[in-house]
C-alpha positions in Angstrom: 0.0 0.0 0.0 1.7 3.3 -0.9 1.4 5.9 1.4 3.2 9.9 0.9 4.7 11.2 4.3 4.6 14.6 4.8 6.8 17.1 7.4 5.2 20.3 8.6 6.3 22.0 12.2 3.5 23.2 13.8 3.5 25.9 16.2 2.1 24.6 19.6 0.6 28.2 21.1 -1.2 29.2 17.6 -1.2 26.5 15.7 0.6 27.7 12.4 2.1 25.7 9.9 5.9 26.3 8.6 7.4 24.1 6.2 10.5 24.1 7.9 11.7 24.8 11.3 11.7 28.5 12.7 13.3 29.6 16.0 10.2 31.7 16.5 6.5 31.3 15.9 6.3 34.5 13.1 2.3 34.7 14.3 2.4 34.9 18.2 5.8 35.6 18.8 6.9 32.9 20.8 10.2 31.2 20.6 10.8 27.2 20.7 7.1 26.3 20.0 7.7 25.3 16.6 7.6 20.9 16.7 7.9 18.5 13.7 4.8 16.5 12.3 4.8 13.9 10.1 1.4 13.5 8.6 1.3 9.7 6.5 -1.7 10.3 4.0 -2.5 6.5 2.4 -3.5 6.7 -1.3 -6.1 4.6 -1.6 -7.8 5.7 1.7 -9.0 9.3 1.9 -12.1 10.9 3.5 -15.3 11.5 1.6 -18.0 13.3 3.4 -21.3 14.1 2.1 -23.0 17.7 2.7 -26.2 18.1 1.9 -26.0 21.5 -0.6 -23.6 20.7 -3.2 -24.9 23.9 -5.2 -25.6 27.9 -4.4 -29.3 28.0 -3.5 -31.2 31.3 -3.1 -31.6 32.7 0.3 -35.3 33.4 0.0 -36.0 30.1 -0.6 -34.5 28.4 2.7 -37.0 27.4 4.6 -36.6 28.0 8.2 -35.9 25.1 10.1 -36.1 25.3 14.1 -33.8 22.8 15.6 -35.3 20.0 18.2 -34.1 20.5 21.3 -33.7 17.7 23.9 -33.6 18.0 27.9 -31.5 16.4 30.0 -33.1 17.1 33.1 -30.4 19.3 34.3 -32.1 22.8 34.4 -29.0 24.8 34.4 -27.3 22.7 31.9 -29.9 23.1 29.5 -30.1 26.9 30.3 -26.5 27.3 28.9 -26.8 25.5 26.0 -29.9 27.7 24.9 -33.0 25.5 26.2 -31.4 22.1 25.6 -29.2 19.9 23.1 -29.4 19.9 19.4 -29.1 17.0 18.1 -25.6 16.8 15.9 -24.0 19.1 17.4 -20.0 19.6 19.0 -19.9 20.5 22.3 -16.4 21.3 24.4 -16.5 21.5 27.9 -13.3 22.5 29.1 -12.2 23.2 32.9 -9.5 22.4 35.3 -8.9 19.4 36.4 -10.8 17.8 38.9 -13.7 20.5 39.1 -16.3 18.4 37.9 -16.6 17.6 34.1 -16.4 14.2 33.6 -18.7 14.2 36.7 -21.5 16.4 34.8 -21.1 14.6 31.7 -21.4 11.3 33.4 -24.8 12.5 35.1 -26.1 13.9 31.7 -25.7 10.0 30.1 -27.2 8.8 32.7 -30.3 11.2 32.8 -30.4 10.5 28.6 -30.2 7.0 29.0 -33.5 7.2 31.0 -35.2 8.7 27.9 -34.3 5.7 26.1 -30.9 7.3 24.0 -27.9 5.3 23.6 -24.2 6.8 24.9 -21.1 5.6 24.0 -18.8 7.0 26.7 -14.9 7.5 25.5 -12.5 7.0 28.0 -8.9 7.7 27.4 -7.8 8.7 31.1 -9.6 6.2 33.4 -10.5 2.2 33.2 -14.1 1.2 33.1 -13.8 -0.1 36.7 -13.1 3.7 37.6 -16.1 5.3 35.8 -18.0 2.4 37.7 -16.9 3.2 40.9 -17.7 7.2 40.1 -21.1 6.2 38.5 -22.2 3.8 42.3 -21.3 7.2 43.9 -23.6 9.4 41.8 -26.4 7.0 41.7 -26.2 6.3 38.1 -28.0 3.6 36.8 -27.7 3.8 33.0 -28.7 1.1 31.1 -27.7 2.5 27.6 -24.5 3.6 28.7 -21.7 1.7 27.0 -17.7 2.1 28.3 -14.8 2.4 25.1 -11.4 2.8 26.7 -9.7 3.6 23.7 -7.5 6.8 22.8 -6.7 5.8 18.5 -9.0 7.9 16.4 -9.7 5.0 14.0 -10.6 2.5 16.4 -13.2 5.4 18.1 -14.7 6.1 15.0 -15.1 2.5 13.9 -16.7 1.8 17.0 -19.0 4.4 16.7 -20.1 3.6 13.2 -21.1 0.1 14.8 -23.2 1.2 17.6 -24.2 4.1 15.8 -25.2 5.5 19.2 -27.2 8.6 19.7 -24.7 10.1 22.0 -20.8 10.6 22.2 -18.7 11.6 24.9 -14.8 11.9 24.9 -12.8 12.2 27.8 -10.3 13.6 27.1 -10.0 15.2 23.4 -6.0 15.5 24.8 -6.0 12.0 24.8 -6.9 10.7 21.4 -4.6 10.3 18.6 -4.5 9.4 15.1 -2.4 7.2 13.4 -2.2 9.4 10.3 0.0 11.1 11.8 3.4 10.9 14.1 3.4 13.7 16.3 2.4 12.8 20.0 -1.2 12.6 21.9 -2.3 16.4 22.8 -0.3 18.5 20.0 -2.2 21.0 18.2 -2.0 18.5 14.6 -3.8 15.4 16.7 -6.1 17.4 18.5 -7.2 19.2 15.4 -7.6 15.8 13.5 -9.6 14.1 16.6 -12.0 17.6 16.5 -12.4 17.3 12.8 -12.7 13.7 12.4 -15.4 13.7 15.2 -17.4 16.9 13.8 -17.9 15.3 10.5 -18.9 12.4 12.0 -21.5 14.1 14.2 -22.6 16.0 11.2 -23.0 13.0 8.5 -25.0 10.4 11.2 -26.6 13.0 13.3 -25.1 11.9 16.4 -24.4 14.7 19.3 -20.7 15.1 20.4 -19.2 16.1 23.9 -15.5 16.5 24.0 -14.1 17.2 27.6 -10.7 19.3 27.1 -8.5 20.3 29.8 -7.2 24.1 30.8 -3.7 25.3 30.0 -2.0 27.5 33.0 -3.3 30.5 31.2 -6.6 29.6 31.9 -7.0 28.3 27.9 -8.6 24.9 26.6 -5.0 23.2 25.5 -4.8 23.5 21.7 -5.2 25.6 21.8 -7.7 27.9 20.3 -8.6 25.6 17.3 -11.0 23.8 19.3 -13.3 26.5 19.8 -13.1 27.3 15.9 -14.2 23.8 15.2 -16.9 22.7 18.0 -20.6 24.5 18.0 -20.5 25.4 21.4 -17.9 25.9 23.8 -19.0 25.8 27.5 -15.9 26.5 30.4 -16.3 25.4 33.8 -15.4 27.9 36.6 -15.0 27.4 40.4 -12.3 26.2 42.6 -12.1 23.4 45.4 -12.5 26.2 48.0 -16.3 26.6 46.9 -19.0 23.9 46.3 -20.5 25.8 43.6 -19.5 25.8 40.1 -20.3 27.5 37.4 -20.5 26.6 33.7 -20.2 29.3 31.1 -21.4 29.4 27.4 -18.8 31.5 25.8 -19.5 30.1 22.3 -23.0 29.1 21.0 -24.0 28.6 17.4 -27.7 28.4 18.7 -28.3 30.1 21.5 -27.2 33.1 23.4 -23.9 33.7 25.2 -22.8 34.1 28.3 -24.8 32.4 29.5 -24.3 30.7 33.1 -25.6 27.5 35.0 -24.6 27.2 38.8 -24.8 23.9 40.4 -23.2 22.8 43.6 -21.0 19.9 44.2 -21.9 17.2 46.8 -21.0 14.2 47.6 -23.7 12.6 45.0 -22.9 14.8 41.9 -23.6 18.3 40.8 -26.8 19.8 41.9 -28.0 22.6 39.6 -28.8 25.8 41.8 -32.1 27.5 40.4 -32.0 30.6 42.5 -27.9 31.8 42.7 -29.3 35.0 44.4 -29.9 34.1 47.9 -26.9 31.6 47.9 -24.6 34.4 46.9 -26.3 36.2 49.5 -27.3 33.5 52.2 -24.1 34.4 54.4 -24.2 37.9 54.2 -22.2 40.1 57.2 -25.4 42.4 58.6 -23.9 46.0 59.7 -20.4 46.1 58.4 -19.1 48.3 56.6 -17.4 48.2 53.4 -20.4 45.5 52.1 -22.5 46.5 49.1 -24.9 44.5 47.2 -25.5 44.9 43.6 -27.2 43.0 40.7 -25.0 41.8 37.5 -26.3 40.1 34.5 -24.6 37.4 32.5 -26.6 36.5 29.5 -30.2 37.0 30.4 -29.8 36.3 33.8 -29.5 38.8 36.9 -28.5 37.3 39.9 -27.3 39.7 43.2 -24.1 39.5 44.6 -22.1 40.8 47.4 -18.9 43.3 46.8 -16.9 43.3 49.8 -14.1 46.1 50.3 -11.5 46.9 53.1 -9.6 49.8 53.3 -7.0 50.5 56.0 -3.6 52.2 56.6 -0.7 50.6 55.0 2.2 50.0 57.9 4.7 50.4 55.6 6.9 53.7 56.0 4.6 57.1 55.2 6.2 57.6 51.7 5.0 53.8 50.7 2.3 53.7 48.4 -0.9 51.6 49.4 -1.6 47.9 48.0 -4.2 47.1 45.5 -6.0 43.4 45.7 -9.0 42.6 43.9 -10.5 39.1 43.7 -13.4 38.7 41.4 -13.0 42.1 39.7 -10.6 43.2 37.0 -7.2 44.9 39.1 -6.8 47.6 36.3 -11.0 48.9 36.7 -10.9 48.8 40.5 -7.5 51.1 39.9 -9.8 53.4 38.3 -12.8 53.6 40.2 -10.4 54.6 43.2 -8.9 57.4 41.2 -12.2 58.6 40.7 -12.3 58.6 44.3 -9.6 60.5 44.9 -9.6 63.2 42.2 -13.0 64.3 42.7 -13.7 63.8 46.6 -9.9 64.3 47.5 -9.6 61.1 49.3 -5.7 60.2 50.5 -6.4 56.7 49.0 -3.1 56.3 47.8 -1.9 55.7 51.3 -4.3 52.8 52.1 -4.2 49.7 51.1 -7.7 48.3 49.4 -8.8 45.3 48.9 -11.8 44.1 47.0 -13.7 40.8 46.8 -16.6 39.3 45.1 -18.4 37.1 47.6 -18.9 33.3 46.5 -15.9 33.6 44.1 -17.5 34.7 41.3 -15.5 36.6 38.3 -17.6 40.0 37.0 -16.3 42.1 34.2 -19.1 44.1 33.4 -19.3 47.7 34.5 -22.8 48.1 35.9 -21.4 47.1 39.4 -18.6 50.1 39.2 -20.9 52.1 41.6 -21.3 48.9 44.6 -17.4 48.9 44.5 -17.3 52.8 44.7 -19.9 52.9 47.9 -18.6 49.8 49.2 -14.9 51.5 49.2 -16.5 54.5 50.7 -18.4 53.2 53.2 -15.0 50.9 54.4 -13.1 54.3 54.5 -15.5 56.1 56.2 -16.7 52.8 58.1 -19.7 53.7 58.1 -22.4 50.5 57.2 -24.7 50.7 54.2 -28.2 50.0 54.8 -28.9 46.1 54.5 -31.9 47.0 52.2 -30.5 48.6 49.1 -29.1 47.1 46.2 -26.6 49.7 44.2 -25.9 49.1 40.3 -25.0 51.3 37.3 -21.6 52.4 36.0 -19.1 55.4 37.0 -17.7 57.8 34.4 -14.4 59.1 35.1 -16.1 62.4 35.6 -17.8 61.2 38.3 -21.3 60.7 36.8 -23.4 57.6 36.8 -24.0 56.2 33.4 -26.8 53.8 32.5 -26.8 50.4 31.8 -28.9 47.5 30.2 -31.4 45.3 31.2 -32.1 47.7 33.9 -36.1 45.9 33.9 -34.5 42.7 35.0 -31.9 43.9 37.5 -34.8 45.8 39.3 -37.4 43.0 39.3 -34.5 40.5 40.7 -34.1 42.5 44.1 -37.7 43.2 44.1 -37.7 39.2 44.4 -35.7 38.7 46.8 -37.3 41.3 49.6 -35.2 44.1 48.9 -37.0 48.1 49.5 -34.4 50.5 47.7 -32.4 50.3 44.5 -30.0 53.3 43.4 -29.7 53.2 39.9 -29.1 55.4 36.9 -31.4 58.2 36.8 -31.9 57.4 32.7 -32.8 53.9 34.0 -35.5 55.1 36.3 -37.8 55.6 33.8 -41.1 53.4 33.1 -39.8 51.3 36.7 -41.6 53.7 38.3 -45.0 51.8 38.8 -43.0 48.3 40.2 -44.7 47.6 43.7 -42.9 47.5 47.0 -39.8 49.1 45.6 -38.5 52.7 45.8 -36.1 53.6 43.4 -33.8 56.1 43.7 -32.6 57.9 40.2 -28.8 59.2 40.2 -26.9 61.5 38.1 -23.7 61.7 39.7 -21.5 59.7 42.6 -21.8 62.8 44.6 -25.6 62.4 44.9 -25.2 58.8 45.9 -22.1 59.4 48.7 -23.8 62.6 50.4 -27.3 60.6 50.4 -26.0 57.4 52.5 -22.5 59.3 54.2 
């Protein structure tokens, strides 16, 4: 059988292809990631796929087709893939190791195997014994759940043309390798071929895909970014083994929104999906201390309220030393900013304290609308002086000083009218048409100035 061999090197941060070997990557810029592949092509063997438009065909005359979504059962999981699975599709779920994926995607099996679906699970880490002994644990009690311990792409898809199973799920993508080419198990080449082989397979028989992939140091799914060009959705798992929630995040979605979040809570018999994240974010909050501030964020469509916890005291380094900055949960170079706002236009001697900030639950928020809960919460530690227990604080800080408006302001609102709360200080712009929602007084805002001499 006569077979070509070809050598690329392949850059292992980016992925780029040279024909011959470079001290430096000329696309990222990094030096020494640049490894030989031998990819063996046989010419009698080759790929044929079959798509179903082989011709242009006029856009008015697609008809709209609304993909079939199917539940698992697990409300939060369905909630970040937009309603549920669609059937045929790739989906990554990446995280670090040991916070709970092969876990979730165990449970999911087993709660599709009850609807009557077929899973072929892919093991290339662990035996079947322990998946077994992880499955007694978690109560599973699949009956269409069948165990491949098998990393070679070949043998995977030949397997899977045999069962033809309605399900797939690969743990890990790292793992598999194809013997097309030489390079070694987790290298951007194999990983690419394992991703591409599986998405045409999921395509052409219909069959829905779950690759599990594993985090890089830099907080990427190792690749390392052609993954998340190939797959449909890509889904990270957040959290760390100092919490028992977790939190999976849609960051890619081909059909549905992103950003989305599910929160579930790890036990001691799986993940539990938490329906109302408000009042455990909230559950053990401090009542009269200062420097605690609660606002409301959104990711995706949902609001949920969280704390924002500040502490501000004098640094006991020498007088000239300038104060620390720590944030957890908020981005270091946007609290810098909110405290220079501080101190410009209210002539606070900040730069001699040392601040910290936190986001109760260890949750990660980038968006601005909580700039004015950090501000207050930073104010009120200063001044120590406790906020009232019955206000919720949202809507973000110019560097002027004014308080700019923000979206979904409807939802925000309505969320801490749930949950009990009597005042909300918001964007003045946002306070109108809110005006008739009952048991809520809500207090319009131009400026931080407005908001400080009001509670201070």
């Amino acid at each position: 059988m006569a077979k070509k061999e070809q050598i690329i090197y392949v850059c292992q941060n980016c992925g780029r292809h040279e024909k011959k070997w470079l001290g430096r990557c000329p696309e990222c810029g990094e030096f020494g990631t640049l490894t030989e592949e031998r990819i063996i092509a046989k010419e009698n063997k080759s790929r044929e796929f079959t798509f179903r438009q082989s011709e242009p065909i006029s856009y008015s005359e697609i008809e709209s087709w609304d993909n079939e979504r199917i539940q698992t059962g697990l409300e939060e999981f369905d909630r970040v893939l937009g309603s549920g699975i669609v059937k045929g599709s790739l989906v990554l779920i990446g995280g670090t190791p040991g916070i709970g994926k092969s876990t979730l995607t165990l449970q999911v099996a087993d709660r599709l195997t009850q609807r009557g679906e077929t899973v072929l699970y892919v093991s290339g880490e662990e035996s079947a014994e322990q998946i077994k002994m992880r499955g007694e644990r978690l109560k599973v009690t699949a009956e269409g759940l069948f165990i491949l311990c098998e990393t070679n792409l070949e043998n995977i898809l030949e397997q899977a043309e045999r069962m033809r199973p309605d399900y797939i799920i690969v743990d890990s993508i790292q793992t598999v390798y194809s013997s097309r080419l030489e390079s070694f198990p987790g290298s951007v080449g194999q990983v690419r071929e394992a991703a591409t082989s599986l998405m045409f397979h999921a395509k052409t028989k219909e069959t829905t895909c779950f690759l599990i992939g594993h985090v890089t140091k830099e907080g990427l799914i190792a690749g390392p970014k052609t993954l998340e060009h190939i797959v449909d959705t890509v889904l990270y798992f957040e959290g760390d083994s100092y919490h028992n929630h977790r939190i999976i995040r849609a960051v890619k979605n081909r059909f549905g929104a992103t950003n989305e979040i599910g929160v579930f809570e790890m036990t001691e018999f799986g993940l539990i999906p938490v329906p109302d994240p408000s009042r455990v974010f909230l559950q053990e909050k401090p009542e009269n201390v200062s420097g605690s501030a609660i606002t409301v964020c959104m990711e995706g469509t949902r609001p949920f309220l969280v704390e924002i916890q500040a502490l501000v005291t004098e640094t006991k380094e020498n007088f000239k030393a300038l104060g620390r900055r720590m944030t957890q949960g908020i981005d270091y170079n946007r609290a810098a900013l909110l405290t220079a706002v501080l101190e410009k236009r209210f002539q606070l001697p900040l730069f001699r304290e040392d601040i910290f900030i936190n986001v109760a639950g260890g949750l990660q928020i980038e968006e601005p609308a909580v700039d004015l809960a950090v501000l207050v919460a930073i104010f009120s530690s200063y001044r120590n002086i406790p906020l009232p227990s019955d206000t919720v604080f949202f809507g973000e800080v110019g560097l002027a000083g004014e308080i700019r408006s923000v979206s979904q302001a409807e939802a925000r609102v309505r969320e801490a009218q749930k949950l009990g709360f009597r005042y909300v200080v918001l964007p003045a712009y946002n306070k109108k048409g809110l005006e008739k929602l009952l048991g809520l007084r809500l207090i319009g805002v131009k400026t931080l100035k407005e908001v400080l001499d009001r509670f201070f």
